[in-house]
LODRENMI-484460 format. One record per residue (C-alpha): residue in three letters; x negated, y negated, z. Coordinates in steps of 0.02 Angstrom, whole numbers, plus 50000, padded with zeros to 5 digits. Layout:
(Ala, (X, Y, Z)),
...
//
This chain:
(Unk, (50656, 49653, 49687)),
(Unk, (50529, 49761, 49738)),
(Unk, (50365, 49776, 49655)),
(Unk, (50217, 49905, 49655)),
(Unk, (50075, 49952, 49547)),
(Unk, (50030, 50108, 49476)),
(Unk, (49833, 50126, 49540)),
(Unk, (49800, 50244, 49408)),
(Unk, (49835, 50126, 49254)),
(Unk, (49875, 49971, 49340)),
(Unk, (50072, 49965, 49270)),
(Unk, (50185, 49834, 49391)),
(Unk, (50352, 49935, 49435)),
(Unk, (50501, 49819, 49501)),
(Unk, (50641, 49897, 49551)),
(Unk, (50818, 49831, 49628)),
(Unk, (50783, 49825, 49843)),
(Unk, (50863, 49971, 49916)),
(Unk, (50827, 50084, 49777)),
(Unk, (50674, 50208, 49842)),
(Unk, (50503, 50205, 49796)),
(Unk, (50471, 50270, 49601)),
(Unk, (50422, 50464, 49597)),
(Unk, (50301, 50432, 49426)),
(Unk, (50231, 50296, 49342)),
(Unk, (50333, 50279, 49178)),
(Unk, (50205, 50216, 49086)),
(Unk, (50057, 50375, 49125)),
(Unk, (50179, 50494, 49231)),
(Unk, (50033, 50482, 49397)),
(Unk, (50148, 50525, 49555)),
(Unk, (50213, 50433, 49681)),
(Unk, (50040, 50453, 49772)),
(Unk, (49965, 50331, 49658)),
(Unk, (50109, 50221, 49660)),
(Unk, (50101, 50068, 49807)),
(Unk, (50195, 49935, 49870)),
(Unk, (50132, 49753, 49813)),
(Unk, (50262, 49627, 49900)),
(Unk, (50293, 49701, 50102)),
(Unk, (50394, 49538, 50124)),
(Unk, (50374, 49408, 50253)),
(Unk, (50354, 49484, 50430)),
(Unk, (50461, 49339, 50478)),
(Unk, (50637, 49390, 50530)),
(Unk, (50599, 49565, 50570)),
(Unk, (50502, 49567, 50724)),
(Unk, (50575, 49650, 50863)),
(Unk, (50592, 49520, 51010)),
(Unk, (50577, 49578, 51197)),
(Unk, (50435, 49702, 51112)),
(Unk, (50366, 49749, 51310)),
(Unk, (50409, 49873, 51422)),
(Unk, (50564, 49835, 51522)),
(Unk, (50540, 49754, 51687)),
(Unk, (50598, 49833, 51840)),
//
């Protein structure tokens, strides 16, 4: 699950991962704007490896 918060009243949205990014709270009906991602997940596991330029 994903989970943000509603900076406007403070609700905690979860939603199903893969499913985008609420368009209004459902509790006060602020847009998306105010809406913001709590959990980013672990950085581990999606770092891109080999990140520098290529050598030549």
């Amino acid at each position: 699950m994903k989970r943000f918060q509603c900076t406007n009243c403070g609700q905690i949205i979860e939603v199903p991962r893969g499913t985008p990014k609420p368009v209004k709270c459902p509790k006060c009906g602020a847009s998306a704007m105010m809406i913001h991602r709590l959990n980013k997940g672990s950085p581990r596991g999606r770092r891109r490896r080999g990140g520098g330029p290529p050598e030549q």
